[in-house]
mmCIF file of the N, C-alpha and C atoms, coordinates in Angstrom:
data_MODEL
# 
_entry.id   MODEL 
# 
loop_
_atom_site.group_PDB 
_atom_site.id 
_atom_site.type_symbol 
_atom_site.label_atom_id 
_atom_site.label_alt_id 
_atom_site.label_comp_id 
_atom_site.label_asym_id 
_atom_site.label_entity_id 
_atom_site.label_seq_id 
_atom_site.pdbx_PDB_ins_code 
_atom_site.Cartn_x 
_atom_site.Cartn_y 
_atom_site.Cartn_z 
_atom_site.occupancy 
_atom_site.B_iso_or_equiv 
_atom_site.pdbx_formal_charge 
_atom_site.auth_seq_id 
_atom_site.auth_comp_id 
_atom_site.auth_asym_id 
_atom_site.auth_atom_id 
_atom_site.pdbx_PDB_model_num 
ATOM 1   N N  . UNK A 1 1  ? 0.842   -1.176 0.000  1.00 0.00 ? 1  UNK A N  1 
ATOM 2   C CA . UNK A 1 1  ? 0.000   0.000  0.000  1.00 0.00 ? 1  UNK A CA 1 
ATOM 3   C C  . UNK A 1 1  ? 0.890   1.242  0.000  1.00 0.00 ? 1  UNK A C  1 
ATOM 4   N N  . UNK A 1 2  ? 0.619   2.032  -0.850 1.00 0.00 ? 2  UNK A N  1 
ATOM 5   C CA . UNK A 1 2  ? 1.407   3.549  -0.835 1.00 0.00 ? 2  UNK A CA 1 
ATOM 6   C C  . UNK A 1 2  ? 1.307   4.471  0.106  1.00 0.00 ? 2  UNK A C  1 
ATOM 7   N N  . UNK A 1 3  ? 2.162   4.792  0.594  1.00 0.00 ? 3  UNK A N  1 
ATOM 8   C CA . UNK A 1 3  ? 1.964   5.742  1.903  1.00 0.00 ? 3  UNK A CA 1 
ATOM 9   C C  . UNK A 1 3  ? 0.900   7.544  1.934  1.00 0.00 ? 3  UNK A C  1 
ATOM 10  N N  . UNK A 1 4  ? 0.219   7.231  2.846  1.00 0.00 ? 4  UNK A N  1 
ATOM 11  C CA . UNK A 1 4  ? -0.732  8.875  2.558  1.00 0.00 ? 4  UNK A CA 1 
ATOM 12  C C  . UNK A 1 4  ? -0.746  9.249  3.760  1.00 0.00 ? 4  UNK A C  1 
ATOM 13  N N  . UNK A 1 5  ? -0.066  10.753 3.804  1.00 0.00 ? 5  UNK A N  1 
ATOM 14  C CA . UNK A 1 5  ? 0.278   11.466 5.036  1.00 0.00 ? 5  UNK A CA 1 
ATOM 15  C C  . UNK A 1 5  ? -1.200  11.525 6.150  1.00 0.00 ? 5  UNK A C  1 
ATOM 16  N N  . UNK A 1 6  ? -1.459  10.813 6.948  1.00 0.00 ? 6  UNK A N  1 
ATOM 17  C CA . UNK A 1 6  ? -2.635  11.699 7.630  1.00 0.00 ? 6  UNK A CA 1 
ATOM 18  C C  . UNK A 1 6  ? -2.135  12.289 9.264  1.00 0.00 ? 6  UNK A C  1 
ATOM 19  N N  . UNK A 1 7  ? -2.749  13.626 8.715  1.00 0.00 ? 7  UNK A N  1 
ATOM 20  C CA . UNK A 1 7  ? -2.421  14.124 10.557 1.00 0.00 ? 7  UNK A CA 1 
ATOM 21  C C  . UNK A 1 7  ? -0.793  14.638 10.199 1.00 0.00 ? 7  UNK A C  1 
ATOM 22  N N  . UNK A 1 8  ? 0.157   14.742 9.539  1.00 0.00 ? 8  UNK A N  1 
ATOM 23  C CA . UNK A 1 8  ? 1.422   14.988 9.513  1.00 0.00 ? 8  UNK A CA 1 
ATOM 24  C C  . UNK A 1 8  ? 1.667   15.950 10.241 1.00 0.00 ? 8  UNK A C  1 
ATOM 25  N N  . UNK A 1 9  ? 0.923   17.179 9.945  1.00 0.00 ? 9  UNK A N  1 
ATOM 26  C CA . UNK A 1 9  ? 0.751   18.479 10.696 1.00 0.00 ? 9  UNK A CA 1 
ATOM 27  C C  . UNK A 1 9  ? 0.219   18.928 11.245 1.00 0.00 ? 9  UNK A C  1 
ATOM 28  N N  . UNK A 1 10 ? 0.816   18.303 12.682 1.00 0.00 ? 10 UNK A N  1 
ATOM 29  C CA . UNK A 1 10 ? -0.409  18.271 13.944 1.00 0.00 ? 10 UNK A CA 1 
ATOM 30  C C  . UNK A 1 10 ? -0.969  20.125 14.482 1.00 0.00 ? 10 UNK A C  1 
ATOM 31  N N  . UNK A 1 11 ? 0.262   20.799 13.885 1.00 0.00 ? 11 UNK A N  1 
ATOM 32  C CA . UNK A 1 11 ? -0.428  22.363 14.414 1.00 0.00 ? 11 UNK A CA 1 
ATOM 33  C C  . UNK A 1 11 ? -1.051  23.010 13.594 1.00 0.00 ? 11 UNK A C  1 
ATOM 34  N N  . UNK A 1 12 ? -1.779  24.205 13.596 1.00 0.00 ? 12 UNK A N  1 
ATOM 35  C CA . UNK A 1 12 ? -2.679  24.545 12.441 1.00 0.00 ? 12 UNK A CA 1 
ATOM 36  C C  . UNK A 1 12 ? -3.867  23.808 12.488 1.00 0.00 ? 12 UNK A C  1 
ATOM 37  N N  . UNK A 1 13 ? -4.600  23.488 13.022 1.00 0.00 ? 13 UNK A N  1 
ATOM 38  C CA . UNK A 1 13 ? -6.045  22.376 13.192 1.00 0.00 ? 13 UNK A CA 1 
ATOM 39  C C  . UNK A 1 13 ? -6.915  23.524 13.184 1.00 0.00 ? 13 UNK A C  1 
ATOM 40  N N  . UNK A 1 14 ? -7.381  23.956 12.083 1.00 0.00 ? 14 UNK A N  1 
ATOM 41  C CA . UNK A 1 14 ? -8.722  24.567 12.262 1.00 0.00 ? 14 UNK A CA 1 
ATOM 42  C C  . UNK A 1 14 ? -9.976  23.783 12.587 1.00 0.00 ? 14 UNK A C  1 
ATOM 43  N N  . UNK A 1 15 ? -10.882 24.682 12.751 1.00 0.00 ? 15 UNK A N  1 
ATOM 44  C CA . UNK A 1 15 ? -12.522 24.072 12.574 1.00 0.00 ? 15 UNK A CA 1 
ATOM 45  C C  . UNK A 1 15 ? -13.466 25.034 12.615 1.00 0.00 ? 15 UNK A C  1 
ATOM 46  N N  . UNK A 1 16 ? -14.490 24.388 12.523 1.00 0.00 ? 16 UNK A N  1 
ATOM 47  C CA . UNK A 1 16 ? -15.871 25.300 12.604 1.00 0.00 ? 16 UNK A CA 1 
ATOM 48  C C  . UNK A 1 16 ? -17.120 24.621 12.308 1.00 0.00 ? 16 UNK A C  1 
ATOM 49  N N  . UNK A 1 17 ? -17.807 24.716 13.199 1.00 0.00 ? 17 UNK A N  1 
ATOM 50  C CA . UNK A 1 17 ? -19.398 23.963 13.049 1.00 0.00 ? 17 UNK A CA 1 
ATOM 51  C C  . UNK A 1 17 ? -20.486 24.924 12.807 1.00 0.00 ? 17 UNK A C  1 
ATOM 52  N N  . UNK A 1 18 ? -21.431 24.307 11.943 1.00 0.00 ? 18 UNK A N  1 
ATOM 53  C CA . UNK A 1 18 ? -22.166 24.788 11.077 1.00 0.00 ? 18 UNK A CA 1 
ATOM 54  C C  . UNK A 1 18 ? -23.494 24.021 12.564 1.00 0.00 ? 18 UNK A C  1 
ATOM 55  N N  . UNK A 1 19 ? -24.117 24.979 13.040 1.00 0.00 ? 19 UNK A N  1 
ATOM 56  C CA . UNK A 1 19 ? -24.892 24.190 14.137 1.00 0.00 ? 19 UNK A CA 1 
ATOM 57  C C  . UNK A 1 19 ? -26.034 23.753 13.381 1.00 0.00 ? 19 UNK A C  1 
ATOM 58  N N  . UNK A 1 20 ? -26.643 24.728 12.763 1.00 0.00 ? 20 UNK A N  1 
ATOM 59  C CA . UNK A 1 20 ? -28.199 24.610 11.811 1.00 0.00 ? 20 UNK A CA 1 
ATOM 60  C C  . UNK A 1 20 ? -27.829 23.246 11.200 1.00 0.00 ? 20 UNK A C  1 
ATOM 61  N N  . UNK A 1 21 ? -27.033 23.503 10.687 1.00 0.00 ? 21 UNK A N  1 
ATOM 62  C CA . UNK A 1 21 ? -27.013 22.009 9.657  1.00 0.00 ? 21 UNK A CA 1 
ATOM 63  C C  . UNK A 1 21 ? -25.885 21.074 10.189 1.00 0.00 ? 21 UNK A C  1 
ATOM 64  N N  . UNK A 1 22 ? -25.641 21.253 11.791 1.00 0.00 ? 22 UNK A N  1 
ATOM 65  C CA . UNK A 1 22 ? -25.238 19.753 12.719 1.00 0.00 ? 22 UNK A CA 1 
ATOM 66  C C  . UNK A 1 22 ? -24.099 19.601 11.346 1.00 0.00 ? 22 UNK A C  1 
ATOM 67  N N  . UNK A 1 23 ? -23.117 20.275 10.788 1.00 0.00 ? 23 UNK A N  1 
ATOM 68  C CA . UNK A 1 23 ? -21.520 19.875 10.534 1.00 0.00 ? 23 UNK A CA 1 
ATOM 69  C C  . UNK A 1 23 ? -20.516 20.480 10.780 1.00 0.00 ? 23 UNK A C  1 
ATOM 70  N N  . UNK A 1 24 ? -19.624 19.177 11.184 1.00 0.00 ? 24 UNK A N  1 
ATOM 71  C CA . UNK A 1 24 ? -18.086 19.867 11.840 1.00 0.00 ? 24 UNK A CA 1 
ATOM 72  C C  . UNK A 1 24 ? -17.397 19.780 10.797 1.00 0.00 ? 24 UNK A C  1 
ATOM 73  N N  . UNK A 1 25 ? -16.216 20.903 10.475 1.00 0.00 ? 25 UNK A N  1 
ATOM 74  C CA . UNK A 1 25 ? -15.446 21.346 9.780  1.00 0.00 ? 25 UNK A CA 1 
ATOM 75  C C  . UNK A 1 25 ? -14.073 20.981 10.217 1.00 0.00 ? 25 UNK A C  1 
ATOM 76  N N  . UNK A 1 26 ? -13.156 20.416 9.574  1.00 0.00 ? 26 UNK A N  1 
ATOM 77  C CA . UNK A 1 26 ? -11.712 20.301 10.287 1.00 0.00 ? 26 UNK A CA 1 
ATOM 78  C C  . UNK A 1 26 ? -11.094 20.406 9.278  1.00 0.00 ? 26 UNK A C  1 
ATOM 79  N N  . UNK A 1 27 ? -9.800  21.517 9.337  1.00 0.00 ? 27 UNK A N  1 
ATOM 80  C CA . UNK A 1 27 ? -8.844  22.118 8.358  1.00 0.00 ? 27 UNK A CA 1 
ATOM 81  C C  . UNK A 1 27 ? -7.908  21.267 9.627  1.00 0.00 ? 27 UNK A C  1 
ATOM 82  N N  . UNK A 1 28 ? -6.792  21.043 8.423  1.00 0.00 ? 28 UNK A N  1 
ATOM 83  C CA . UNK A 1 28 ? -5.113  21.135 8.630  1.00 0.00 ? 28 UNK A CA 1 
ATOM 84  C C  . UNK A 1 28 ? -4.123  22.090 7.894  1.00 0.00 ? 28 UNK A C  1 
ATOM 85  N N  . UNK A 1 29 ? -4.335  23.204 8.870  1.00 0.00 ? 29 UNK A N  1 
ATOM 86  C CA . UNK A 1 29 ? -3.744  24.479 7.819  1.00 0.00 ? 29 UNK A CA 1 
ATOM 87  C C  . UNK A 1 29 ? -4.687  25.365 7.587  1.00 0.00 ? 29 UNK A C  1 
ATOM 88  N N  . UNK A 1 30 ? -4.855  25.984 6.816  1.00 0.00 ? 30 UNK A N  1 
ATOM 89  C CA . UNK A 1 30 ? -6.063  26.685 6.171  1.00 0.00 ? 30 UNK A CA 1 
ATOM 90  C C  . UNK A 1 30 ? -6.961  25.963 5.426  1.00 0.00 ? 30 UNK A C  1 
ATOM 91  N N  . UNK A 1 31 ? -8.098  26.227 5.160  1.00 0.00 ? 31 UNK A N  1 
ATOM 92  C CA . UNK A 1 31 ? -9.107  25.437 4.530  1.00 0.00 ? 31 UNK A CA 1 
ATOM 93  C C  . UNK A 1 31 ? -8.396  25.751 2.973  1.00 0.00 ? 31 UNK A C  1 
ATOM 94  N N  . UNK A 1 32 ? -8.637  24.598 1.596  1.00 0.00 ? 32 UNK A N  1 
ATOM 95  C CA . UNK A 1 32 ? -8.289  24.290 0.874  1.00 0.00 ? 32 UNK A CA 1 
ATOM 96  C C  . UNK A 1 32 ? -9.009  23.415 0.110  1.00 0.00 ? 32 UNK A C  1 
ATOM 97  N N  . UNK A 1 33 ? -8.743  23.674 -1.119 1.00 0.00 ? 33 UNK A N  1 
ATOM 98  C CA . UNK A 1 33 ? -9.709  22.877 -2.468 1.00 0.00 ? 33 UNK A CA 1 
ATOM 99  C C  . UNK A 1 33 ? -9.127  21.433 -2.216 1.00 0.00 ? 33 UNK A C  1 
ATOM 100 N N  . UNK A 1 34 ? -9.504  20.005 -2.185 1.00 0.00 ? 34 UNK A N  1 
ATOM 101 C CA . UNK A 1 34 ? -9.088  19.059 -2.035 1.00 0.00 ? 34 UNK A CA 1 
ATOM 102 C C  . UNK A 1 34 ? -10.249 17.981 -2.763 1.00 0.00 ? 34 UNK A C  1 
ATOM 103 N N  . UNK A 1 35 ? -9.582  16.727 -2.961 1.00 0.00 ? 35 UNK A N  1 
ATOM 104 C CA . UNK A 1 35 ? -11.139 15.791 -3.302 1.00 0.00 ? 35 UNK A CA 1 
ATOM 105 C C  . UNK A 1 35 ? -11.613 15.218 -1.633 1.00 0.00 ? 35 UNK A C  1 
ATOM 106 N N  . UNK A 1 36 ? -13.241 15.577 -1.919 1.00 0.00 ? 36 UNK A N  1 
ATOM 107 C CA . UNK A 1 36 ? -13.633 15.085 -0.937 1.00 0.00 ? 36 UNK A CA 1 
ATOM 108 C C  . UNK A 1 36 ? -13.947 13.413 -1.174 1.00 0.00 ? 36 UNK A C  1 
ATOM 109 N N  . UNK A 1 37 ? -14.119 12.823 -0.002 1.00 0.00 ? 37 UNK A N  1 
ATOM 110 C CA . UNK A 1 37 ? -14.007 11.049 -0.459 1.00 0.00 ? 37 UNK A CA 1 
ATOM 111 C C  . UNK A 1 37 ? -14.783 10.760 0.832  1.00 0.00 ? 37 UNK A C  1 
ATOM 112 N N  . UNK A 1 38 ? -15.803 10.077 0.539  1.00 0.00 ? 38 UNK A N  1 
ATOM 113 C CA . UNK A 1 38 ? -17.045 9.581  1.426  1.00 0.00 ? 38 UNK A CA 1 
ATOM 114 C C  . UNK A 1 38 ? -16.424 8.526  1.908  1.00 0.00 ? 38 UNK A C  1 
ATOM 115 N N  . UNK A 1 39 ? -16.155 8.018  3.331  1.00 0.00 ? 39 UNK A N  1 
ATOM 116 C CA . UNK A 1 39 ? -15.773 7.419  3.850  1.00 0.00 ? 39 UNK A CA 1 
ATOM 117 C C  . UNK A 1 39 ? -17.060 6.601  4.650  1.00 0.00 ? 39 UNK A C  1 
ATOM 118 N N  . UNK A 1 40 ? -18.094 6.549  4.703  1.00 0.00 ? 40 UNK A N  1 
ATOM 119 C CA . UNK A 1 40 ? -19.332 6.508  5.402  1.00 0.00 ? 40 UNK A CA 1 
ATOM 120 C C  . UNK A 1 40 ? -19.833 6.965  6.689  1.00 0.00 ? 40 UNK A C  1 
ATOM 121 N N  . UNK A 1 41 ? -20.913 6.829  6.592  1.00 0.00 ? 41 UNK A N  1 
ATOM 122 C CA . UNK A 1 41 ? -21.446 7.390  8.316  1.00 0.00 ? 41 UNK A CA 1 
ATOM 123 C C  . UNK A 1 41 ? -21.125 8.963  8.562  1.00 0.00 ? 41 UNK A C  1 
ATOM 124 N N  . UNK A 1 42 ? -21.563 9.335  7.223  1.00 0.00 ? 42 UNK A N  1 
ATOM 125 C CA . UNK A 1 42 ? -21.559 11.248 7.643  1.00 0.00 ? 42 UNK A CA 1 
ATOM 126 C C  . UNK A 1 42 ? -19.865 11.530 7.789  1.00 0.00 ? 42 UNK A C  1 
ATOM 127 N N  . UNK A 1 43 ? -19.101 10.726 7.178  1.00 0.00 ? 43 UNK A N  1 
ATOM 128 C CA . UNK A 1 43 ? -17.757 11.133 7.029  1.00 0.00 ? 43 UNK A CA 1 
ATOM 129 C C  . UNK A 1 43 ? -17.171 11.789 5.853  1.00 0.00 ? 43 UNK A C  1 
ATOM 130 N N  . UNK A 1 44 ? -15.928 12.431 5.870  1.00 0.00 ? 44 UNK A N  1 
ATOM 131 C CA . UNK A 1 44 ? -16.197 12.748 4.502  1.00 0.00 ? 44 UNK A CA 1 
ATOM 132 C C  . UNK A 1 44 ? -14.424 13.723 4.918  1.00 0.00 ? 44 UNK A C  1 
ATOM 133 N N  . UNK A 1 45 ? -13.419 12.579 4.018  1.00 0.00 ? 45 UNK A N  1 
ATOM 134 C CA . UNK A 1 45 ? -12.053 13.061 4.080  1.00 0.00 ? 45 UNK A CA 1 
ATOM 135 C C  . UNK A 1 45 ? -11.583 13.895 2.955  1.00 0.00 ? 45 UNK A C  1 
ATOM 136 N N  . UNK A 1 46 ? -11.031 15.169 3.420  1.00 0.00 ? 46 UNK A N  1 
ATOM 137 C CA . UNK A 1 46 ? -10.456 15.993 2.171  1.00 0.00 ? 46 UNK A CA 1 
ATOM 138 C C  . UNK A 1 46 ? -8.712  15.555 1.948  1.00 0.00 ? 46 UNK A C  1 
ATOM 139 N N  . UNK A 1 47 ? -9.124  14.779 0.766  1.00 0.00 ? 47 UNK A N  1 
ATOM 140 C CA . UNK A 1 47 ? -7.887  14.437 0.313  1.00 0.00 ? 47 UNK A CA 1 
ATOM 141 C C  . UNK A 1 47 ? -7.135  15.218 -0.862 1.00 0.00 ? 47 UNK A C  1 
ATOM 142 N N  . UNK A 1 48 ? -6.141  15.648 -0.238 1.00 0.00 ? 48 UNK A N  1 
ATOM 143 C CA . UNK A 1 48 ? -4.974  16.409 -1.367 1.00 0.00 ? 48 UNK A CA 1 
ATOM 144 C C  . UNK A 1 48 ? -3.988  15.684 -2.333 1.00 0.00 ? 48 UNK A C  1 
ATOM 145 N N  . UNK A 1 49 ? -4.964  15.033 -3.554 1.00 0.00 ? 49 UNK A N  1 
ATOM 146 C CA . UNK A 1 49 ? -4.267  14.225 -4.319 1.00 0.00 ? 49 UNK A CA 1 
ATOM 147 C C  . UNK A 1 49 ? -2.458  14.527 -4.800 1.00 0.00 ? 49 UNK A C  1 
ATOM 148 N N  . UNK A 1 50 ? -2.210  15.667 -5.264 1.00 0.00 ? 50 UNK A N  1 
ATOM 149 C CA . UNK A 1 50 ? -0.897  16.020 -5.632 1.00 0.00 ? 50 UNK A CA 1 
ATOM 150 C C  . UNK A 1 50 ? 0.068   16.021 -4.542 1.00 0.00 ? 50 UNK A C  1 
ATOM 151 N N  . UNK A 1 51 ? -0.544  15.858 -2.808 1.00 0.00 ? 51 UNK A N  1 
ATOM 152 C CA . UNK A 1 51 ? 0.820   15.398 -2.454 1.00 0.00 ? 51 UNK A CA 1 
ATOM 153 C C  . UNK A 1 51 ? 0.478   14.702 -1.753 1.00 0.00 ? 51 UNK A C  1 
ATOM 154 N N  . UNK A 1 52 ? -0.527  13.869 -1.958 1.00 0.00 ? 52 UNK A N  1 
ATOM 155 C CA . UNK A 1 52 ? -1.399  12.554 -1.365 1.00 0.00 ? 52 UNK A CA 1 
ATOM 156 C C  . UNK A 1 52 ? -1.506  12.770 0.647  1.00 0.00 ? 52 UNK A C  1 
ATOM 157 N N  . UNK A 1 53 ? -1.829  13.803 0.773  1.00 0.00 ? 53 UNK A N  1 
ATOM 158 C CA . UNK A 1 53 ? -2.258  14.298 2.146  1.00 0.00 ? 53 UNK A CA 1 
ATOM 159 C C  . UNK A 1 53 ? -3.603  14.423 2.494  1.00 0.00 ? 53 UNK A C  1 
ATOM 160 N N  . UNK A 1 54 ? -3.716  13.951 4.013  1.00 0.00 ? 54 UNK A N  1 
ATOM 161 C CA . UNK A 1 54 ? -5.096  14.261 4.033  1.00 0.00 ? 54 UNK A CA 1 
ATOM 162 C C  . UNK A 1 54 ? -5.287  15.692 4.721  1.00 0.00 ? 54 UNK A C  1 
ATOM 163 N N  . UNK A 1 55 ? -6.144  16.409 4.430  1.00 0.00 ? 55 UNK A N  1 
ATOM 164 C CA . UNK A 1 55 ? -5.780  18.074 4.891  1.00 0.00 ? 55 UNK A CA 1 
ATOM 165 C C  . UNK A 1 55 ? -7.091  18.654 5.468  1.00 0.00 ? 55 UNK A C  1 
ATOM 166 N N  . UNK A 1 56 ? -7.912  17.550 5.440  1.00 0.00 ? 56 UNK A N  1 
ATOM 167 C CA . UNK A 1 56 ? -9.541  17.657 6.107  1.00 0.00 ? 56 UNK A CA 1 
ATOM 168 C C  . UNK A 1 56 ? -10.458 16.789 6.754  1.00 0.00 ? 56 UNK A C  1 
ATOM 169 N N  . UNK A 1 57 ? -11.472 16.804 7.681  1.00 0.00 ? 57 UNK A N  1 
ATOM 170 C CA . UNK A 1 57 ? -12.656 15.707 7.692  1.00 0.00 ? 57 UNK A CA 1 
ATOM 171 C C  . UNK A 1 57 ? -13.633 16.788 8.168  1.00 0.00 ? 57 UNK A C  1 
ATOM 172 N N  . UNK A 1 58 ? -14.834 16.348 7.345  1.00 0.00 ? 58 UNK A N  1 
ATOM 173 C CA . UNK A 1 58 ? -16.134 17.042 7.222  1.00 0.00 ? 58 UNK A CA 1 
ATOM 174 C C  . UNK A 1 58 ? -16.691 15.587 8.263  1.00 0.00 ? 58 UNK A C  1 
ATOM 175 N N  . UNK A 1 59 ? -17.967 16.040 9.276  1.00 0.00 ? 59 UNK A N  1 
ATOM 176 C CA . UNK A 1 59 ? -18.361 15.102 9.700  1.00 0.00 ? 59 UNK A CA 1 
ATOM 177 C C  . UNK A 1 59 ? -20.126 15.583 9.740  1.00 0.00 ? 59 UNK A C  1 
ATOM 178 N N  . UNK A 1 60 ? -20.630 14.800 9.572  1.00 0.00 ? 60 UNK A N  1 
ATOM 179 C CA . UNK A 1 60 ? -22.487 15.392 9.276  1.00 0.00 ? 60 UNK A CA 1 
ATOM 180 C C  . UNK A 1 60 ? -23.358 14.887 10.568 1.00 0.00 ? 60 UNK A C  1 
ATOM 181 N N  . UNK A 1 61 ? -24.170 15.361 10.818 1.00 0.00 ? 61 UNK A N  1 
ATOM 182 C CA . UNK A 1 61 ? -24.853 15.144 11.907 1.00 0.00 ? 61 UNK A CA 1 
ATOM 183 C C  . UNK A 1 61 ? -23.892 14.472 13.117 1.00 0.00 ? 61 UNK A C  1 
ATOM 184 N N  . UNK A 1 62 ? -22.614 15.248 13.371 1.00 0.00 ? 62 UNK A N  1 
ATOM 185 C CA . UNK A 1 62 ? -22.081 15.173 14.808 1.00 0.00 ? 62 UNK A CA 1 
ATOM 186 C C  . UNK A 1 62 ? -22.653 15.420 16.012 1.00 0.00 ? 62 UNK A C  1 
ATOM 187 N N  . UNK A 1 63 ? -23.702 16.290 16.179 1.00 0.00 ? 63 UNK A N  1 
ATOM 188 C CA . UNK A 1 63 ? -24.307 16.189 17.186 1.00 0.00 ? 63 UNK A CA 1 
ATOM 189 C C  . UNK A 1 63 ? -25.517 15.744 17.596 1.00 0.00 ? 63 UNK A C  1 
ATOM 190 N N  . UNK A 1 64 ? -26.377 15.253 16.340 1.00 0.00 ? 64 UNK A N  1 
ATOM 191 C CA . UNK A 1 64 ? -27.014 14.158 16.238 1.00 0.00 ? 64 UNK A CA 1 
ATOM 192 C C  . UNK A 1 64 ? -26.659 12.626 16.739 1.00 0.00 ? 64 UNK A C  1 
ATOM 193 N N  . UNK A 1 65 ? -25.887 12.520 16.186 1.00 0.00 ? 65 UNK A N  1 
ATOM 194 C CA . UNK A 1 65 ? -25.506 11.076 16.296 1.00 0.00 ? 65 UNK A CA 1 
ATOM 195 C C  . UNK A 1 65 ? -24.641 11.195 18.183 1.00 0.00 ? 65 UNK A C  1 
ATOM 196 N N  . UNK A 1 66 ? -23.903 11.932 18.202 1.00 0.00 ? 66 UNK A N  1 
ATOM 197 C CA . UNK A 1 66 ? -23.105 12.081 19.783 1.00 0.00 ? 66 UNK A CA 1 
ATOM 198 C C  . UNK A 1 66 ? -24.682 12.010 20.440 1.00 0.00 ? 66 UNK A C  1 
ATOM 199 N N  . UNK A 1 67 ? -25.572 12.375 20.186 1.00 0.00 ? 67 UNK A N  1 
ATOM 200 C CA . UNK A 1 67 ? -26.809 12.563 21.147 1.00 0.00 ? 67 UNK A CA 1 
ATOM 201 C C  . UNK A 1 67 ? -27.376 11.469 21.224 1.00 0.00 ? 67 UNK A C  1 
ATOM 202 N N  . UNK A 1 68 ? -27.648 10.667 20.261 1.00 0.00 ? 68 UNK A N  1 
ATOM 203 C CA . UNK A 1 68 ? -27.947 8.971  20.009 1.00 0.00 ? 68 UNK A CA 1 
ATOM 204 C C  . UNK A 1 68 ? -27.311 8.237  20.894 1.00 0.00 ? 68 UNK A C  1 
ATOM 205 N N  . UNK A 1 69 ? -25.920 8.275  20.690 1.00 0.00 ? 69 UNK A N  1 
ATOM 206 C CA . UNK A 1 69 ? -25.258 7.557  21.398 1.00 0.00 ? 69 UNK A CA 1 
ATOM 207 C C  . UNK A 1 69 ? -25.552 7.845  22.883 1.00 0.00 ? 69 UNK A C  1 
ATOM 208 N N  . UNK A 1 70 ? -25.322 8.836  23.670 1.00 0.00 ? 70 UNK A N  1 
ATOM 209 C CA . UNK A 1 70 ? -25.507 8.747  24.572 1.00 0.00 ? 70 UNK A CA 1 
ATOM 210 C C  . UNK A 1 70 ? -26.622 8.515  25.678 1.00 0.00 ? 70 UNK A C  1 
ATOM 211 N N  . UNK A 1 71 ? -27.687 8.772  24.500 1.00 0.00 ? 71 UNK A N  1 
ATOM 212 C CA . UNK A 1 71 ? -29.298 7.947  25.469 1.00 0.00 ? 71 UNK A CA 1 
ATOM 213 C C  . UNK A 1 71 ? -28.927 6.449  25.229 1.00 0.00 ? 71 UNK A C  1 
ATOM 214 N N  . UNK A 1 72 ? -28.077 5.936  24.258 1.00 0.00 ? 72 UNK A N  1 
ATOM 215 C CA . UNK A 1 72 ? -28.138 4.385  24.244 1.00 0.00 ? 72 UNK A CA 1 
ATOM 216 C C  . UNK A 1 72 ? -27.258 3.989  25.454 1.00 0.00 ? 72 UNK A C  1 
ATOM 217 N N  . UNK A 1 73 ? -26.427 4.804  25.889 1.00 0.00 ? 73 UNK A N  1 
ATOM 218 C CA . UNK A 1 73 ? -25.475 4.441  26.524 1.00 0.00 ? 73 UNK A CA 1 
ATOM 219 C C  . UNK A 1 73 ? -25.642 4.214  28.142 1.00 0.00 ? 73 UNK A C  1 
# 
């Protein structure tokens, strides 16, 4: 398997949640054009093909689902 940087650059961690529409935002660095790639379950990795980094994760109904979980729990 070919190696793909994730997390390399642990400083610089942006974010930002979108509350209305329950999504978390996570930059590595500044936010940036990347392919997004559905990973499932409201996941969703921004991958930087040209230097095969991952430089994002979009996550969808995070506080939906954290809220699920914890009445099950």
């Amino acid at each position: 398997m070919e190696a793909i940087k994730i997390l390399d650059k642990k400083e610089n961690l942006n974010w930002d949640y979108d509350e209305e529409a329950d999504v978390l935002y996570i930059s590595i660095g500044e936010p940036q054009e990347a392919l997004g790639i559905d990973i499932g379950e409201g996941s969703i990795v921004k991958y930087k093909e040209d230097v095969r980094e991952v430089v994002g994760l979009t996550l969808i109904g995070i506080k939906e689902r954290l809220l699920n979980s914890l009445k099950t729990s």
